[in-house]
C-alpha positions as CSV (number, residue, x, y, z in Angstrom):
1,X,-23.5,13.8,3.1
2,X,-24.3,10.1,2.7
3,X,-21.5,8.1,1.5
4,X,-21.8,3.9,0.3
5,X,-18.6,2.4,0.9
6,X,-18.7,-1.4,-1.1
7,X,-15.9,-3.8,0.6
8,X,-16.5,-1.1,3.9
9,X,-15.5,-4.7,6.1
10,X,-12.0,-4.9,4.1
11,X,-8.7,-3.9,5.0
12,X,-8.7,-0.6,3.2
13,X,-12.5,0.1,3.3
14,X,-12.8,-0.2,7.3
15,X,-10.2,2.5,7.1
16,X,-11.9,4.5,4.8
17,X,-14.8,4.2,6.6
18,X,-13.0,5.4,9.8
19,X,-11.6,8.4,7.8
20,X,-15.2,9.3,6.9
21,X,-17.1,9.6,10.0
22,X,-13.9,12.0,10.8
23,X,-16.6,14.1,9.7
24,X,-19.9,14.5,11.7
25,X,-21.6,15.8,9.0
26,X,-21.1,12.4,6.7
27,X,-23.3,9.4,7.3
28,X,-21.8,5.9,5.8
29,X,-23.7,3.0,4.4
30,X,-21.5,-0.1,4.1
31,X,-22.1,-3.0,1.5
32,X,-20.1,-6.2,2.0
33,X,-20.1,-9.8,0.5
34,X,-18.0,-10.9,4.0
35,X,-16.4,-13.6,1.4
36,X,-12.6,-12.1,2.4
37,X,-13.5,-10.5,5.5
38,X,-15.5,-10.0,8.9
39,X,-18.0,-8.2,10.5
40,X,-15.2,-8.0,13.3
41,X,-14.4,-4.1,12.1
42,X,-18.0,-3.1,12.5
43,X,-17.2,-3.3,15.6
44,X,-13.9,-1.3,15.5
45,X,-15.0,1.1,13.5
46,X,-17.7,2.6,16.5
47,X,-14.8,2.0,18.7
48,X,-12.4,4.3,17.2
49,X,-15.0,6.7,15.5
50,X,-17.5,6.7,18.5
51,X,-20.2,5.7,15.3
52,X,-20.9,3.1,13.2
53,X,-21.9,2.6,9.6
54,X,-25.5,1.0,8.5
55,X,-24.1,-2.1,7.0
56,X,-25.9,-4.2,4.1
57,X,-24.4,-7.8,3.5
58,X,-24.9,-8.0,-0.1
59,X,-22.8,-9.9,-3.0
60,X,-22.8,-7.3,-5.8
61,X,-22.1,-9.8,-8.6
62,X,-26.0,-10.1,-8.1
63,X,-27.8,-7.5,-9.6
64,X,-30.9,-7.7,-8.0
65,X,-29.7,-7.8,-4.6
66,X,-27.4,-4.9,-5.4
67,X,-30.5,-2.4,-6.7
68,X,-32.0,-3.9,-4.0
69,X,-29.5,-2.4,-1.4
70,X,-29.2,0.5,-3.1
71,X,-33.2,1.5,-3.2
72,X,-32.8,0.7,0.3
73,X,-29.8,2.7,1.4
74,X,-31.6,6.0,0.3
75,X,-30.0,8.8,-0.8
76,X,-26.5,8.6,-1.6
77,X,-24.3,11.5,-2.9
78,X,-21.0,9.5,-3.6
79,X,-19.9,5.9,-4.0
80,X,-16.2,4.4,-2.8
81,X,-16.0,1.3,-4.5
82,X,-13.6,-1.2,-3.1
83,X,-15.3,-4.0,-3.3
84,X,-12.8,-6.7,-5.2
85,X,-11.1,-10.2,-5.1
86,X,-7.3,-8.9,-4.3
87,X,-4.4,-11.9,-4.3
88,X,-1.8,-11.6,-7.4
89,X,-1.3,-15.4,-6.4
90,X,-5.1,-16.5,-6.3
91,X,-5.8,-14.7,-9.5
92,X,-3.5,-16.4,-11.1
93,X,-4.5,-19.7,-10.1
94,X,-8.4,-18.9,-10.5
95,X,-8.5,-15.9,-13.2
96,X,-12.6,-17.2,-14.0
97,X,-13.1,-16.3,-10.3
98,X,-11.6,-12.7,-10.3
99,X,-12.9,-11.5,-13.6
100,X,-16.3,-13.0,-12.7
101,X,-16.0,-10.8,-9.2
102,X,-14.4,-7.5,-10.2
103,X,-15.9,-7.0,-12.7
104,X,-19.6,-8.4,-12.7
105,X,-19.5,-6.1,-9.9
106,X,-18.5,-3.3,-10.9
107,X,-20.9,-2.8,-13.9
108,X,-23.9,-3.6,-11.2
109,X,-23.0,-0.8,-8.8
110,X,-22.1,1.6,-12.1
111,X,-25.6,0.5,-13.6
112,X,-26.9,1.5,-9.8
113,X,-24.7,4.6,-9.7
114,X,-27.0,5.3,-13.1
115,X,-30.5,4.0,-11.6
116,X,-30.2,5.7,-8.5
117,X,-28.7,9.0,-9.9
118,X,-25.1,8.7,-8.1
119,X,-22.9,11.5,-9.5
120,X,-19.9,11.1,-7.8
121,X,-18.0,7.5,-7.9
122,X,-14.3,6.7,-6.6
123,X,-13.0,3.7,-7.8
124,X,-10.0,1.5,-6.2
125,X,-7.2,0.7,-8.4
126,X,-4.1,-0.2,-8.4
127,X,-0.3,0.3,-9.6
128,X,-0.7,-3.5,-10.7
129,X,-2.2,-2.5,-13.6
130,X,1.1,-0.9,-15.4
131,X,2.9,-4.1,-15.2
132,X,6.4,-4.5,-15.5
133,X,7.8,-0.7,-16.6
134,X,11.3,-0.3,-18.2
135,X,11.1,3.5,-16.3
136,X,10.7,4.6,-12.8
137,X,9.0,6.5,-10.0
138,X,5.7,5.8,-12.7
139,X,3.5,8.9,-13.4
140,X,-0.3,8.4,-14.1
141,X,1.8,8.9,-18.1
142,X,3.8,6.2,-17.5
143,X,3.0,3.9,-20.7
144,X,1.3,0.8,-19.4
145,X,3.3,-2.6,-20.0
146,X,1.4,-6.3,-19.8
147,X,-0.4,-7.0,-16.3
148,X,1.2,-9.7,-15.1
149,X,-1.8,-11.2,-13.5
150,X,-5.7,-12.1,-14.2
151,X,-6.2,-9.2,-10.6
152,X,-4.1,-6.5,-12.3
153,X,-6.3,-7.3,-16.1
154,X,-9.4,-6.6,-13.6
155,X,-8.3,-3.1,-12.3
156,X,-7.2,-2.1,-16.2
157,X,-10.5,-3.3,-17.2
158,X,-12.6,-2.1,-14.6
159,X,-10.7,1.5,-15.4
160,X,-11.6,1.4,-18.8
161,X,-15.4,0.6,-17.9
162,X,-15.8,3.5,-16.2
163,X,-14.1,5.6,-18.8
164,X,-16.8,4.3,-21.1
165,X,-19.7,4.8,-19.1
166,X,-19.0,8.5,-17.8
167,X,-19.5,9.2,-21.5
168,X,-22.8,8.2,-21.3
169,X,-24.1,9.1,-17.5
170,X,-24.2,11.5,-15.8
171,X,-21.3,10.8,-13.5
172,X,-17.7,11.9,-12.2
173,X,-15.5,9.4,-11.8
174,X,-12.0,9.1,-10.3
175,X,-10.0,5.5,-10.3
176,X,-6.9,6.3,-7.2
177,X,-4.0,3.6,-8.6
178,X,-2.5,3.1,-5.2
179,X,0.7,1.4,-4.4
180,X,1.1,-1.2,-1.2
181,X,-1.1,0.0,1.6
182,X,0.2,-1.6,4.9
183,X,-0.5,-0.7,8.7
184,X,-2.9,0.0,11.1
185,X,-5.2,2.1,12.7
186,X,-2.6,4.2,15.3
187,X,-5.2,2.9,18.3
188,X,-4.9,-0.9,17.3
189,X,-8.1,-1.5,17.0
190,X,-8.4,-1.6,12.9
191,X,-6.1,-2.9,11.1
192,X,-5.8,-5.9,7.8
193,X,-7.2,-9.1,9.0
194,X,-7.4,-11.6,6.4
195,X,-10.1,-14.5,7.0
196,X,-8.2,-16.6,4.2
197,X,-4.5,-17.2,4.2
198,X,-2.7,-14.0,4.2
199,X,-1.0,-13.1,1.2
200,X,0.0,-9.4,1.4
201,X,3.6,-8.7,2.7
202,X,3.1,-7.0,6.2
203,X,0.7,-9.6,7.5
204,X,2.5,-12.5,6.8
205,X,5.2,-11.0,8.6
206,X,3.2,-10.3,11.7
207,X,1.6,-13.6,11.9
208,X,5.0,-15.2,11.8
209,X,6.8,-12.9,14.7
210,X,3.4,-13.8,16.7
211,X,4.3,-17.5,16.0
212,X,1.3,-17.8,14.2
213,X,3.3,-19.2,10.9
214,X,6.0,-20.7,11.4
215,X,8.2,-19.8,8.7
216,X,7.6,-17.2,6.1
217,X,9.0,-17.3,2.6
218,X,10.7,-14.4,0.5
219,X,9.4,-14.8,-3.1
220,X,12.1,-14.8,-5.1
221,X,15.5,-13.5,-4.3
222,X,16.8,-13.0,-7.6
223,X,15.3,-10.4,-9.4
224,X,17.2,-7.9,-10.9
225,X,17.0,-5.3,-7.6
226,X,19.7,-4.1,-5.5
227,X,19.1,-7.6,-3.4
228,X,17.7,-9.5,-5.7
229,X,13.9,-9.4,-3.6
230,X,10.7,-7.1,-4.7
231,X,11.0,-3.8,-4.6
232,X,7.7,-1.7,-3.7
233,X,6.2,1.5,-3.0
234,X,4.6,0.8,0.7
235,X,2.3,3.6,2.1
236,X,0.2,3.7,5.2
237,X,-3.4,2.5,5.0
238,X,-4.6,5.7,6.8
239,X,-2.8,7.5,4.1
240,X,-4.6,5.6,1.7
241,X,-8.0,6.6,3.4
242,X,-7.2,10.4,3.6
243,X,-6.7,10.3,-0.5
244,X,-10.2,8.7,-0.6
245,X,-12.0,11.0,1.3
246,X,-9.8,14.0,-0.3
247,X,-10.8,12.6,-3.6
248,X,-14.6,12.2,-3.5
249,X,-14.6,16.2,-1.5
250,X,-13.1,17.1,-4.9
251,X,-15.7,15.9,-6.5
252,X,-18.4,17.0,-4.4
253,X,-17.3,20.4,-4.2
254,X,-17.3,20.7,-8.3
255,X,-13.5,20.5,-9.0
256,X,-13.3,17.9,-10.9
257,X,-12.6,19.4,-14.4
258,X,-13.0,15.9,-16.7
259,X,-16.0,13.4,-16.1
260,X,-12.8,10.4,-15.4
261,X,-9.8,11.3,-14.0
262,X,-6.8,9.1,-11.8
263,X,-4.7,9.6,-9.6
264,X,-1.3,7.5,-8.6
265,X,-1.3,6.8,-4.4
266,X,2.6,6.2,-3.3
267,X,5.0,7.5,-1.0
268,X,7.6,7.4,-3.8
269,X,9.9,5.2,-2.2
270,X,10.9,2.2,-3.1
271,X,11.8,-0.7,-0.6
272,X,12.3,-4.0,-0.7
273,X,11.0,-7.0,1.0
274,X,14.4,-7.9,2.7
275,X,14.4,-3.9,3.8
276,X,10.8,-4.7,4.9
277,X,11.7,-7.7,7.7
278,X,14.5,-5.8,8.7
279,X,12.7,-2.4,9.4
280,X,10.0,-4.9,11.3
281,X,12.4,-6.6,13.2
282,X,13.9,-3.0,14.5
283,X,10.9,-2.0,15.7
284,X,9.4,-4.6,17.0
285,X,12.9,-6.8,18.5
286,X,11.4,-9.7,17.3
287,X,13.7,-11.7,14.5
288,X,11.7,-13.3,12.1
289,X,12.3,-16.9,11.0
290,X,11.8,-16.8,7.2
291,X,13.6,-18.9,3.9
292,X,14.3,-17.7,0.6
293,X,11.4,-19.1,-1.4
294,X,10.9,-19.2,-5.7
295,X,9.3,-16.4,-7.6
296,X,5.5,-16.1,-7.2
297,X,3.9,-15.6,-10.5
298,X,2.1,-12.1,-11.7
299,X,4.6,-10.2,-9.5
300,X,6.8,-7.4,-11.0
301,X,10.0,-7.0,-10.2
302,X,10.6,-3.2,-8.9
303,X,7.6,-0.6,-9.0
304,X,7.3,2.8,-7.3
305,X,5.6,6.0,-7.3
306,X,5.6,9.8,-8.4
307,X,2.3,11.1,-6.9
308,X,3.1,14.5,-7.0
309,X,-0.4,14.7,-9.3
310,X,-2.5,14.1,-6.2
311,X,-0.4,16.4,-3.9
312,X,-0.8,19.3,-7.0
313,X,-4.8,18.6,-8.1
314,X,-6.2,16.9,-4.6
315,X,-3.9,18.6,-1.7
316,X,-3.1,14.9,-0.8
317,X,0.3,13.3,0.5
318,X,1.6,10.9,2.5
319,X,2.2,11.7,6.1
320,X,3.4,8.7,7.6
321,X,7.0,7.0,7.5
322,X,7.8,3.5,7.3
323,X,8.7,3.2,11.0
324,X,4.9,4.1,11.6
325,X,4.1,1.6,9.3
326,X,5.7,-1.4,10.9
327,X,4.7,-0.4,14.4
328,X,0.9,0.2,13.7
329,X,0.8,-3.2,12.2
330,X,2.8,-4.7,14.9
331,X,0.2,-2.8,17.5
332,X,-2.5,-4.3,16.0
333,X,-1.5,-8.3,15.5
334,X,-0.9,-7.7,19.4
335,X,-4.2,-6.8,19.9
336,X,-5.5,-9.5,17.7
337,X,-3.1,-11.6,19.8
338,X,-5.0,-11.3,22.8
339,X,-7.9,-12.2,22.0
340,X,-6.9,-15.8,20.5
């Protein structure tokens, strides 16, 4: 089995690449732009997999060089599309940019997934997309409220793409709506590694117990939460890889009943950012210096998940506990420590 993996350099794709060549029967071909990341897991990934992945740089907002990495990929039986622009904050200040990205790109590789006669596609989504919800844990039939950013109007739209166009290809798709992935690789040697400024929760927090930031801020600490910080729905990235890879097997092995189906990706569990630091700081016995900041805009207020439609349909859940969480990421900023 030949799998493409677009964004395979990311945070979650590395991962998901890693979780792939589990199997020695599955051969990976990884597209990346390298604007947000590295080639620094492409090295990590032989490391921990004892293979690697034939890598194409290629921005996919282009639509010949995408059909040109495709034609020369070969055959491919199933696509993992990550590829995407991914900060709430960013989007907000440079929506043009993200719809542009997201979604120019996403049409080229579904136009490819066409051309090329790609019948299986997973797409990466996310819980952004249902916006500020008056009910939770939220169900894949949780009604959707306004996104609250230009990112989380990408992922609704790039959902709705690929509802259209399985309608008129021959293709499966399935889009997996997952929550906060956070963590490492369990060795250390893979892990999120931002080029730009962090933005996500767990590595800001890492870079700052490192010394590496000097202060971190809490955004917002008076939302309407048992705190007053964000509450979210965090779940291990390796997790988040094993619902991938149990997602596109579905496919391949014929399951999948309806050409478009989704999928929520959550541990069910809702903690705040305060609860966060302070599950960090027990594990790792380093006390983080951080101030109570204002609200960043395009974040909700309180969001977690009922995934018990992936544990029924795919055989997927969560294995790994928040503790895990905190000390994978903290094993791998030491790593990246050492080599500064």
């Amino acid at each position: 089995m030949r799998v493409l993996v677009t964004g395979a350099t990311g945070y979650i794709g590395s991962h998901t690449c890693i979780e792939l060549l589990n199997d020695k029967n599955t051969q990976v071909v990884g597209f990346d732009s390298l604007v947000n990341s590295s080639e620094k897991s492409l090295k990590s990934i032989p490391e921990i997999s004892g293979r690697g992945i034939e890598f194409t740089k290629v921005d996919l907002v282009n639509l010949q060089e995408t059909q040109k990495a495709f034609n020369a990929a070969g055959k491919i039986d199933g696509v993992i599309h990550f590829a995407a622009l991914k900060a709430v904050g960013e989007s907000v200040e440079q929506p043009l940019r993200y719809y542009e990205n997201n979604i120019q790109s996403l049409i080229n590789v579904l136009r490819c997934c066409n051309e090329f006669e790609i019948k299986n596609f997973i797409f990466s989504s996310s819980c952004s997309l249902y916006g500020n919800v008056s009910t939770l844990p939220v169900s894949e039939e949780t009604p959707l409220a306004q996104t609250e950013s230009p990112y989380a109007h990408t992922k609704l739209i790039g959902e709705e793409i690929i509802r259209a166009s399985v309608k008129v290809q021959d293709l499966n798709a399935i889009a997996l709506r997952y929550f906060n992935p956070v963590g490492a690789h369990e060795s250390g040697l893979n892990g999120e590694n931002p080029i730009n400024k962090a933005n996500n929760l767990l590595p800001v927090i890492t870079q700052t117990a490192s010394g590496l930031i000097d202060q971190m801020f809490i955004h917002g600490n008076d939302y309407p939460t048992r705190d007053g910080s964000c509450v979210r729905d965090y779940i291990h990235v390796m997790d988040i890889a094993e619902a991938h890879v149990s997602a596109l097997k579905f496919q391949m092995e014929g399951k999948q009943s309806t050409a478009f189906d989704l999928f929520n990706l959550g541990s069910g569990n809702g903690v705040s950012v305060l609860e966060a630091i302070k599950a960090f700081e027990q594990v790792s016995g380093v006390q983080l210096n951080y101030e109570m900041g204002p609200r960043r805009e395009g974040d909700v207020a309180e969001i977690y998940s009922d995934s018990s439609k992936a544990e029924k349909v795919l055989g997927w859940k969560p294995k790994r506990n928040l503790e895990q969480m905190m000390s994978s990421a903290w094993k791998w900023q030491q790593n990246i420590n050492q080599s500064l």
